[in-house]
N, C-alpha and C positions, 0 to 999 in steps of 0.2 A: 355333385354339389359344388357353387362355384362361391369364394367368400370375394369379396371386394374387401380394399381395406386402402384409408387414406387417410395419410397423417399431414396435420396442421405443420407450415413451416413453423421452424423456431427460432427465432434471431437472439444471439447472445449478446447484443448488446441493442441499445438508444440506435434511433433515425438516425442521431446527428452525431453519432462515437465517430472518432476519430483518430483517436489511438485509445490503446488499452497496455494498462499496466499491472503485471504481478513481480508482489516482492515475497519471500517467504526467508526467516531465518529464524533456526533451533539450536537451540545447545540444549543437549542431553547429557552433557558435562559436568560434572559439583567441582570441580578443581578449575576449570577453567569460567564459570557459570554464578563467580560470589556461592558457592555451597548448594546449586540447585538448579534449575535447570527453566526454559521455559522456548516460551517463541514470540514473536510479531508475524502479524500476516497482512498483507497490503492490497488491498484490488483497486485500481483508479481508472477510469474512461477519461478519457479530454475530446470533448463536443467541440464538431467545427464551429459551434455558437459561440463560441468565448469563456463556455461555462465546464465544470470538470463535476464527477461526482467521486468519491472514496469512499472506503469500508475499512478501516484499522482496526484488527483486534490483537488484542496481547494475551497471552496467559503466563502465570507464574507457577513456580512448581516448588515455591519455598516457603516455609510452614514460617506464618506470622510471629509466633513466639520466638523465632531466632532474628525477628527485624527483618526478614525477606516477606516479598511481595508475593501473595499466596493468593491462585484464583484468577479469573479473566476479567479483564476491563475492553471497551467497547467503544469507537469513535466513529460517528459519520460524519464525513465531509462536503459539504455543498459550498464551491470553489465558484463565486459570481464571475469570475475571469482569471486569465491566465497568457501567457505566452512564451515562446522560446526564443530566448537569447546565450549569449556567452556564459557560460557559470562554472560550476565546480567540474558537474559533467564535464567541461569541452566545450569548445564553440555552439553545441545547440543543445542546449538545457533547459527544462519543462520551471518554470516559474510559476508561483500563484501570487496574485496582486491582491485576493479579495475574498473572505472566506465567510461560512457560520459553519461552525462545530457542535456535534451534540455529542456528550462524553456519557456516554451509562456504563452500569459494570458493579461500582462499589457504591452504594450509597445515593443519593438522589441526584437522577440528571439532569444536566449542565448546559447549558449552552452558551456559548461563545462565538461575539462576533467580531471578527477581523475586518472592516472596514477599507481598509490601506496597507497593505506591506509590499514585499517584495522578495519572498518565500524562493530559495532556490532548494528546490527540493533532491537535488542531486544525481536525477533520474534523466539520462542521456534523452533526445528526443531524436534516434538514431535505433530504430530496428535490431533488435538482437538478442542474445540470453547472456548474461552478465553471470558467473559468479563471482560476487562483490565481499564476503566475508572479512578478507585481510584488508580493501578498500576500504570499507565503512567501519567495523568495529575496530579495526586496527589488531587482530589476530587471526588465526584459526588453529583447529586442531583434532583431535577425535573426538565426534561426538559434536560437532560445530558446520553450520553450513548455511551459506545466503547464496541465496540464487533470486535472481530480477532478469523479468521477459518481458520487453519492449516490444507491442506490435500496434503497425502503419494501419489500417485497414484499407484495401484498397478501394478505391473510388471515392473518398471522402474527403 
């Protein structure tokens, strides 16, 4: 008996991705953490169209009765245009000029349109895996950890 077996390809990203970005950073810390602990997690495409898409999610791990932010909130980003110039990064840094945000998570969602700026999002436009911890929050320590992977996709 003979089986045949074919599987559909899979593309992980858009026709038009052009880079792809992850950022992940946790503290599982309460002393270094405001008394608790939590993460952000970041996924973004930048389309050779000019257009970008992101996924932000946060979660809290600090009980609302002590004034900490307790629970996951949730943001999509649909970035009308973007480009790379000089910025915080380094000479080639991922900008967004043009945004709508949808923010769900706590309470009834949101949206926000950014029409105009000039967003330096801080995200090198330079190939590679960053860990940025002591970069961007200004520490690190046990129980603490950022890591961002910048990838080119080739052909795009």
């Amino acid at each position: 008996m003979q089986f045949a077996q074919s599987a559909a390809s899979a593309s992980a990203y858009g026709s038009a991705a052009q880079w792809q970005v992850t950022i992940s950073f946790n503290c599982n810390n309460a002393s270094l953490c405001g008394g608790g602990g939590g993460g952000t997690w970041i996924w973004a495409e930048f389309d050779n169209d000019g257009t970008a898409d992101a996924t932000v999610t946060g979660c809290g791990h600090l009980v609302a009765a002590h004034g900490g932010f307790a629970g996951a909130d949730h943001v999509n980003i649909d970035a009308h245009s973007w480009t790379i110039a000089p910025g915080s990064a380094g000479p080639a840094t991922f900008f967004v000029t043009s945004e709508t945000d949808t923010i769900v998570g706590h309470g009834t969602p949101q949206v926000v349109d950014i029409p105009s700026e000039n967003f330096d999002t801080g995200v090198p436009a330079v190939p590679g895996h960053y860990s940025i911890a002591q970069q961007v929050f200004g520490f690190t320590g046990p129980g603490v950890t950022a890591q961002m992977q910048v990838v080119k996709i080739p052909g795009k």
